[in-house]
C-alpha atoms as one frame of an Amber mdcrd trajectory, in Angstrom:
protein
  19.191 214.009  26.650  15.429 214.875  27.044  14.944 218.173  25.658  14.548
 221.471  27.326  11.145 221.957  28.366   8.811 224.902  30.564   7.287 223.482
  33.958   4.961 225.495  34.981   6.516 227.149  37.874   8.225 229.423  35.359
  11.651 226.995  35.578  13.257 225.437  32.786  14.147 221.909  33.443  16.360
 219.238  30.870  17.412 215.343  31.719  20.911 214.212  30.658  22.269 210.865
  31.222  25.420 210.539  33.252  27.962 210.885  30.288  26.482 213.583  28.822
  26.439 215.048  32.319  29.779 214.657  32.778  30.950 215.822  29.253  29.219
 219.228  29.981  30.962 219.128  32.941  34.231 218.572  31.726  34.221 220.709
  28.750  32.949 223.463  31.327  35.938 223.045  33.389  38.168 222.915  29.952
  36.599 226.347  29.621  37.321 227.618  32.876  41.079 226.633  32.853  41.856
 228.014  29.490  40.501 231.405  31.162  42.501 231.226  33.985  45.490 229.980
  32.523  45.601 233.556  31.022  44.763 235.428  34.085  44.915 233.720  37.254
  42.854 231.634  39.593  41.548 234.861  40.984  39.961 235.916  38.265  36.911
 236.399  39.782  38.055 238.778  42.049  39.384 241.713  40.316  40.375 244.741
  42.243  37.201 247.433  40.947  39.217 250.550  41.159  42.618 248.791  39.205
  40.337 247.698  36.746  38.677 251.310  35.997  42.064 252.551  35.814  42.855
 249.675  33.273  46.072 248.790  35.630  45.166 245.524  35.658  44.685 243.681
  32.421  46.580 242.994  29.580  46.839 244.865  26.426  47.928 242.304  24.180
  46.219 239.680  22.493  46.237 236.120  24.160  48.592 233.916  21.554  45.903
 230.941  21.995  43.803 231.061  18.845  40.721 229.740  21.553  41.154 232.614
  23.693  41.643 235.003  21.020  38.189 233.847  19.908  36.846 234.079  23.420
  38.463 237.216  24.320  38.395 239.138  20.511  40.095 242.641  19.845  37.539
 245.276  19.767  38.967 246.815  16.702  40.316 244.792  13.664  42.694 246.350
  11.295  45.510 249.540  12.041  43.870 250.291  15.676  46.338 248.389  17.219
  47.321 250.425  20.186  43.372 251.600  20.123  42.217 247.608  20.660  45.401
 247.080  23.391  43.773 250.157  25.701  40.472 248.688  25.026  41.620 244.940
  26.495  43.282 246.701  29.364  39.944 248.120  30.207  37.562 245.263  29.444
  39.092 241.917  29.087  39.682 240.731  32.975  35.994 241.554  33.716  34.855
 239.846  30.127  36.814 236.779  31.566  35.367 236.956  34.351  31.849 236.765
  33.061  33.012 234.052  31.076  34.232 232.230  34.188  31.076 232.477  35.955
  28.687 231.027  33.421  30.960 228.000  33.331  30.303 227.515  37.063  26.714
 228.174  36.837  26.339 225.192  34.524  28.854 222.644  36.455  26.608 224.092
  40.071  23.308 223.339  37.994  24.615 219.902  36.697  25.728 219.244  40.659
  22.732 220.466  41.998  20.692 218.342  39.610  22.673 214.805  40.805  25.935
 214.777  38.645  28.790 213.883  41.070  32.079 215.543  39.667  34.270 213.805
  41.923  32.892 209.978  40.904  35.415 207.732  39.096  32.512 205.872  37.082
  29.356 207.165  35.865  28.238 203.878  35.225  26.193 203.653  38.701  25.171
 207.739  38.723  21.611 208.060  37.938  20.036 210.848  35.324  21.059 214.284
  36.271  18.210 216.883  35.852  18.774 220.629  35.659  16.639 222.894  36.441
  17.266 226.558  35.693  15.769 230.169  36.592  16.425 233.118  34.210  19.517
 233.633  35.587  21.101 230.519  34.628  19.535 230.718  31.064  21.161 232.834
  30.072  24.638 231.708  32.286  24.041 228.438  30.091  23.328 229.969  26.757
  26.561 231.643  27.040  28.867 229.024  28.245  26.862 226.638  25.686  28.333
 229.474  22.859  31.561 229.557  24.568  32.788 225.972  24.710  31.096 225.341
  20.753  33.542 228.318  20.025  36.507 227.048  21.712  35.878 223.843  19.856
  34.974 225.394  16.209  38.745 227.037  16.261  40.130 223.581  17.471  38.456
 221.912  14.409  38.671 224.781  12.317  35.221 225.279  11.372  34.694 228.754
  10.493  31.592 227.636   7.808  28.967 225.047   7.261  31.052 223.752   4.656
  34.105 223.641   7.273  31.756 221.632   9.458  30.246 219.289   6.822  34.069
 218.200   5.962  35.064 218.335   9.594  31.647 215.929  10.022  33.058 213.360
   7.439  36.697 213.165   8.673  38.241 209.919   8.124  40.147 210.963  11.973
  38.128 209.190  14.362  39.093 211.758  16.975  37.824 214.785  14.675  34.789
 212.804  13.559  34.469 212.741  17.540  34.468 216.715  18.358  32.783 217.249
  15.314  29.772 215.009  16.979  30.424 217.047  20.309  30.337 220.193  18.581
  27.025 219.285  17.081  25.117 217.803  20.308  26.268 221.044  21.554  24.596
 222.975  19.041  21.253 220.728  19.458  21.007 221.439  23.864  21.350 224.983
  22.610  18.838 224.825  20.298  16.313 222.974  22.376  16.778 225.775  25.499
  16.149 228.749  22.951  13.279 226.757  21.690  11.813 226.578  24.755  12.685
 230.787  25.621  10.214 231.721  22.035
């Protein structure tokens, strides 16, 4: 990947080669179906006035540790029934959200050359993205989503948790772990680039 960087147009622009591309892209879509799994492909497209009236969405907690991460109570502790109203109100549009700043980064990686429906990278060519404010901050917070979704796989709820999760003798953790830490460097380098 080259880094994040400011053209002077005011966009943000970043090179990844074709795997990396396509990682992004996958974990992105990982993201999106996770979401959906718990509400629906329409998720998108949530009646306004059901959700106001909190007919829509559900009160208890998703069972999936991921999407509990993704989609937290708003109170911890006794305020059981108090966090259940709250999700009824809130969660479908939070998903939502979530949803959407998935998209914007699998649109961005399309629009910059990545072909989702290629069998082999091998042949693709560097995929640039360029991004307006918008899809800043769309990435930054599907960048935060999927290292989340991954932390709770692993586990890693510390530094220490990810400094043993880093030195696993599982080639398959060792793996994520690496994942989970390239993902933490594009972050970085596109909130360097925002001070």
């Amino acid at each position: 990947m080259k880094p994040f960087r400011r053209r002077r147009r005011g966009s943000i622009t970043a090179t990844f080669d074709p795997g990396e591309a396509a990682l992004l892209a996958n974990l992105a879509r990982q993201v999106i179906e996770l979401l959906r799994d718990r509400h629906g492909e329409s998720v998108a497209e949530t009646d306004p006035l059901a959700a106001q009236l909190g007919l829509d969405g559900p009160s208890l907690p998703p069972e999936d540790p991921v999407l509990r991460r993704l989609l937290p109570d708003a109170y911890s502790g006794d305020e059981v029934e108090e966090s259940g109203e709250f999700r009824r109100y809130t969660e479908q549009a939070l998903t939502a959200a979530k949803v959407s700043h998935a998209e914007a980064v699998l649109s961005s990686l399309v629009v910059g050359g990545y072909d989702p429906d290629a069998g082999d990278i091998s042949g693709q060519e560097a995929v640039e993205v360029e991004l307006g404010s918008e899809a800043v901050q769309a990435w930054l917070k599907s960048l935060t989503d999927v290292r989340l979704a991954i932390a709770v796989r692993l586990g890693i709820e510390t530094e220490e948790d990810a400094s043993l999760v880093a030195r696993s003798e599982d080639d398959a953790v060792a793996a994520m772990s690496d994942v989970y830490d390239w993902l933490g460097y594009v972050q970085e380098s596109l909130i360097s680039v925002l001070d």
